[in-house]
N, C-alpha and C positions, 0 to 999 in steps of 0.2 A: 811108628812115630816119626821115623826120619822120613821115611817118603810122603809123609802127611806135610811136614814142615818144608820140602821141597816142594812141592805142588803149591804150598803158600807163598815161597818167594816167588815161583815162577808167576803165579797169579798178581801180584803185585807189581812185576816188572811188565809184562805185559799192560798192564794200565795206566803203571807210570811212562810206559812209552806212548802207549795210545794217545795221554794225555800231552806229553811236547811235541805229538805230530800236529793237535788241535790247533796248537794256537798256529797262527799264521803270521807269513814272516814282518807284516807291517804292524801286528802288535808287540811282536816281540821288540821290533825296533822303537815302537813309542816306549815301552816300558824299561828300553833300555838309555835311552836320551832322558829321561825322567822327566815327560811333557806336567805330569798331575802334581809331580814333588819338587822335584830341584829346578825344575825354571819359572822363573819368574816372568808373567806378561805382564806385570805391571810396570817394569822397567824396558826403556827400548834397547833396539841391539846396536852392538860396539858403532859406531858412525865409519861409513864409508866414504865422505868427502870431506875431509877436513875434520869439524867437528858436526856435521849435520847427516842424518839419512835421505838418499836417495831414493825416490819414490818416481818409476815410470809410470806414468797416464796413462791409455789408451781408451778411444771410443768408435763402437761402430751403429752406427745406427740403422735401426731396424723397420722403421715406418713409422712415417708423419700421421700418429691419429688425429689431429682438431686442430683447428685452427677459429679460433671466436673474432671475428675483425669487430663486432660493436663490443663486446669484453678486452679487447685487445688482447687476446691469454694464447699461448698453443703450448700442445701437448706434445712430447716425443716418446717412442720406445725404443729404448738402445741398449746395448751391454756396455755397460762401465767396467773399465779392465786397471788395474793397479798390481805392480811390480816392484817386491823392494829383497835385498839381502838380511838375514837372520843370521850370522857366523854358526852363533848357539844352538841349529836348526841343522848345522852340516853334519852328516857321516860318510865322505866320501873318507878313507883311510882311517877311520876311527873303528872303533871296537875291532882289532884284529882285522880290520876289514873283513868281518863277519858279513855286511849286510851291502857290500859296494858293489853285489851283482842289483837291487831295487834302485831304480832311479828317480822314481817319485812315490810317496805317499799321500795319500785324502787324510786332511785333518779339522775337525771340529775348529770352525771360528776363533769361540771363546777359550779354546787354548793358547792362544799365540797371540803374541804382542799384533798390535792393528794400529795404525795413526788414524789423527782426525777428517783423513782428507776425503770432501764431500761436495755439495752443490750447495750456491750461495742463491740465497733469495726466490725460493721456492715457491710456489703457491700449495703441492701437492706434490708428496714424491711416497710410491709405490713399488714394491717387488713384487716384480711377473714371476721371476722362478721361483723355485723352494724355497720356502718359509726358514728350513736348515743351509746354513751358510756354512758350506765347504772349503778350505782353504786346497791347493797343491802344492805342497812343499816339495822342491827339489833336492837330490843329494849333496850339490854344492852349497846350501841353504839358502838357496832362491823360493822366496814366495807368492804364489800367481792368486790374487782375489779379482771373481769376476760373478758379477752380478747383473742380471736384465730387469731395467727401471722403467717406469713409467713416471716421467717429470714434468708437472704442470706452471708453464712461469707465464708474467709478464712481457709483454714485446711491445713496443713502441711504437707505431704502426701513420706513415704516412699514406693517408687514403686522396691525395691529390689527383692522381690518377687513375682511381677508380673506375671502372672494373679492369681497367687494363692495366694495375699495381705489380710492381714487386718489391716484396717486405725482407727484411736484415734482423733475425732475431739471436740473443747470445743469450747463453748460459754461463754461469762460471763456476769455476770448481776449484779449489783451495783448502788451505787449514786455517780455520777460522782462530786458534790458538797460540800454536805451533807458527815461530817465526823462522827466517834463511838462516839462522844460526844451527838450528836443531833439525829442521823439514825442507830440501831440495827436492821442488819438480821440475821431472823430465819429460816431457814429449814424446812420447815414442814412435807416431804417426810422424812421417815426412811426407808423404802425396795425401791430395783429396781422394782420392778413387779408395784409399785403403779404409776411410772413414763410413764409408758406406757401404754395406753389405750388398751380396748377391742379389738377395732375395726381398730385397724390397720390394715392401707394399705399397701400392698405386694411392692416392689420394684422389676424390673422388673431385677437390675445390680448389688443388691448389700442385703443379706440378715443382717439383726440388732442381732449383740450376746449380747450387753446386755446397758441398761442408766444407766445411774450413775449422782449424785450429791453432790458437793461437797462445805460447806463450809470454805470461807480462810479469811485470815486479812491481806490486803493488806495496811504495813504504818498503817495510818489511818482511812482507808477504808474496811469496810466490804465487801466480794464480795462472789459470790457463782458462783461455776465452774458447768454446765452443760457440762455431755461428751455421746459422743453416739457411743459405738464400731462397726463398721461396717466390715463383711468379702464380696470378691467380687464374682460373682457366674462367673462359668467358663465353664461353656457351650456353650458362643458364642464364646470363644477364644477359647477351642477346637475343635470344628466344622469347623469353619470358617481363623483357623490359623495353630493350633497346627497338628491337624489329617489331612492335605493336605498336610502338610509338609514334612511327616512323610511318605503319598507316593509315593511324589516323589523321597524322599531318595531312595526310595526301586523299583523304577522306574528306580533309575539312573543308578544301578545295572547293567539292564540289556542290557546295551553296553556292556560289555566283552562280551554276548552272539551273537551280531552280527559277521557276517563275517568280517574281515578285509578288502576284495575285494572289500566289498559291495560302501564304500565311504560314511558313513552316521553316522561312531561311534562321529565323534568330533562333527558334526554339534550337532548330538544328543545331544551330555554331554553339550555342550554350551546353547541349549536350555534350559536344566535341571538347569544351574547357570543362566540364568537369570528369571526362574521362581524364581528361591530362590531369588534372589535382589528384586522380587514384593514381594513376601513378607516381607522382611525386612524391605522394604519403608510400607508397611500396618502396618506392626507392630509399627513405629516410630510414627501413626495417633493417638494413644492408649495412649499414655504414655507422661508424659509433658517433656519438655527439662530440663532436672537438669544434673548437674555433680557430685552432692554428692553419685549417687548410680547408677548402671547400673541391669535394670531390669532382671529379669532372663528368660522371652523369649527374650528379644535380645540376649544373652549368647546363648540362643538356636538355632534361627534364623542365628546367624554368625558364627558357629561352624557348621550349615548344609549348609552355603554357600561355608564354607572353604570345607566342606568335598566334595561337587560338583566340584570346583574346585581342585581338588586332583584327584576325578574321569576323570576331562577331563588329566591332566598331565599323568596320570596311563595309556590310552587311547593311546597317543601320542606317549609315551612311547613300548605300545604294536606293534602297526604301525610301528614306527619305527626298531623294531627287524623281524617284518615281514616280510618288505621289503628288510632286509640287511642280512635276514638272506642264501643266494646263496653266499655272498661275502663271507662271513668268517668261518673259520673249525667252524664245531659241538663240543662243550664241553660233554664229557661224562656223568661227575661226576653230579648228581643230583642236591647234597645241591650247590652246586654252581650254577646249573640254578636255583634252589630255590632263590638263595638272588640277584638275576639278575648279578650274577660276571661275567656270560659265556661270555660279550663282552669283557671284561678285559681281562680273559685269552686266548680267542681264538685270540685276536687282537697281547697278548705277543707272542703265539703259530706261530701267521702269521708272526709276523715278526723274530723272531727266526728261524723260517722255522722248527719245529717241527709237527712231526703229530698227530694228536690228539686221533688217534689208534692204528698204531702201533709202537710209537714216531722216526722214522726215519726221518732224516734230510730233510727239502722240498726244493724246488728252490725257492727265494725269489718270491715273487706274483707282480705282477704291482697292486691291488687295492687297 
């Protein structure tokens, strides 16, 4: 009987040991901070300036997806990084200092106080990582939340020097609630180079000259301006717009060099202005509808359609002395067929009845 009731406690302790080797030391320490019982996230923690919490910023961004110039919209994906002190979160010298050999643990989101701070005026904002938001809480009760967004806004976008533009687009990020009484942000970033990650992704329409961050005091509102300079690359617009264009200018040319007899100068030149109008409708696919500023390939574009059309008038113009020219006396003087005067004066010539050689009086003409 007694060695049956030994072998019972020995069985027992054996399991009750197996079982506090189980847990592991980062549960033990939630369960000993009482994250599910005794703390409250619905209240924020004790203030570290003054009377407000201090919340460090940080952003690095990760690659320029899109950029819409007729939407005016671009996309970014970056890690949004936020830092703030929790007291109620510390076990450095607490519990016997049982647990001040871990110096951070992974903690579920929705455990732990969170402020509102976020992005203003969004169009579309998305998380690339995990769906589960992880906090790291420190032994000193430093809190680190960091999350990779995909953010779609608005930009502003002067296209006056299209395609050879570069654009200035901000984000901001704030507590739309929470005023400087209650919520300080901090900046954590001091260079641009720290704003941008290693490993950025090339963009295929638009190369990054530099991030910048900024903070402002809006009212009562802290906010922190994120701006990303972007210039556009112009290699498909010269390819595919600029350098066609350019020869069919030099195409159009060479109607003067057909024959006159031939019957094919206007058709020509006409063809030549309505290639120019496909481009100028191409070109308008490019660029958004504003009236504040007119891009500088349409300037382009519509000064090579005028000029087409000037090549067909010039044209017309030619034909026209070709064919008249049996009707009416020859002008001697050069600079006068130089500035096309010769139909003026051979016309005053004809009807004065002068000669144009040896100026002797002529008989009026019937033509």
């Amino acid at each position: 009987m007694n060695c049956t009731l030994l072998l019972g406690l020995a069985v027992c302790c054996l399991a009750l040991n197996s079982l506090v080797q189980a847990i592991s030391a980062d549960e033990a320490l939630l369960k000993a901070m009482g994250l599910k019982s005794i703390y409250n996230r619905e209240v924020r923690p004790e203030p570290d300036l003054d009377n407000a919490n201090l919340i460090d910023v940080s952003f690095n961004l990760n690659r320029l997806v899109k950029v819409d110039s007729a939407a005016q919209e671009i996309m970014l994906q970056m890690w949004f990084n936020l830092e703030w002190t929790d007291p109620r979160l510390a076990w450095l010298g607490k519990f016997n200092s049982t647990f001040d050999n871990v110096s951070s643990i992974f903690v579920p989101a929705d455990l732990i106080w969170q402020s509102d701070v976020g992005f203003f005026d969004l169009l579309d904002f998305k998380r690339t990582s995990s769906e589960r938001v992880v906090l790291v809480l420190k032994n000193n009760g430093m809190v680190q939340y960091s999350i990779e967004v995909l953010t779609l806004s608005k930009c502003e976008m002067d296209m006056a020097g299209f395609p050879y533009d570069t654009q200035t687009c901000t984000q901001q990020v704030g507590s739309a609630v929470q005023t400087t009484e209650t919520i300080r942000l901090k900046l954590e970033i001091q260079s641009e180079r720290d704003t941008i990650t290693t490993d950025l992704a090339k963009n295929t329409d638009f190369c990054i000259l530099n991030v910048t961050a900024k903070q402002t005091v809006d009212v009562e509102y802290d906010k922190i301006d994120f701006t990303i300079k972007i210039k556009r690359r112009t290699t498909f617009y010269v390819m595919n717009l600029i350098l066609p264009s350019i020869l069919l200018l030099a195409i159009s040319t060479l109607a003067f060099c057909l024959p006159p007899d031939c019957g094919e100068r206007i058709s020509f030149s006409v063809t030549i202005v309505l290639s120019m109008c496909v481009f100028l409708q191409l070109t308008s696919n490019y660029i958004p509808a504003q009236s504040n500023s007119v891009p500088l390939l349409t300037y382009y574009c519509s000064l090579a359609v005028g000029m087409t059309m000037v090549n067909v008038l010039a044209n017309a113009f030619v034909l026209n002395c070709h064919y008249r020219r049996l009707t009416q006396p020859r002008v001697s003087n050069w600079l006068i067929r130089l500035l096309f005067l010769n139909r003026f004066v051979a016309r005053r010539r004809r009807l004065f009845g002068i000669d144009s050689v040896s100026g002797d009086t002529l008989r009026p003409s019937n033509c």
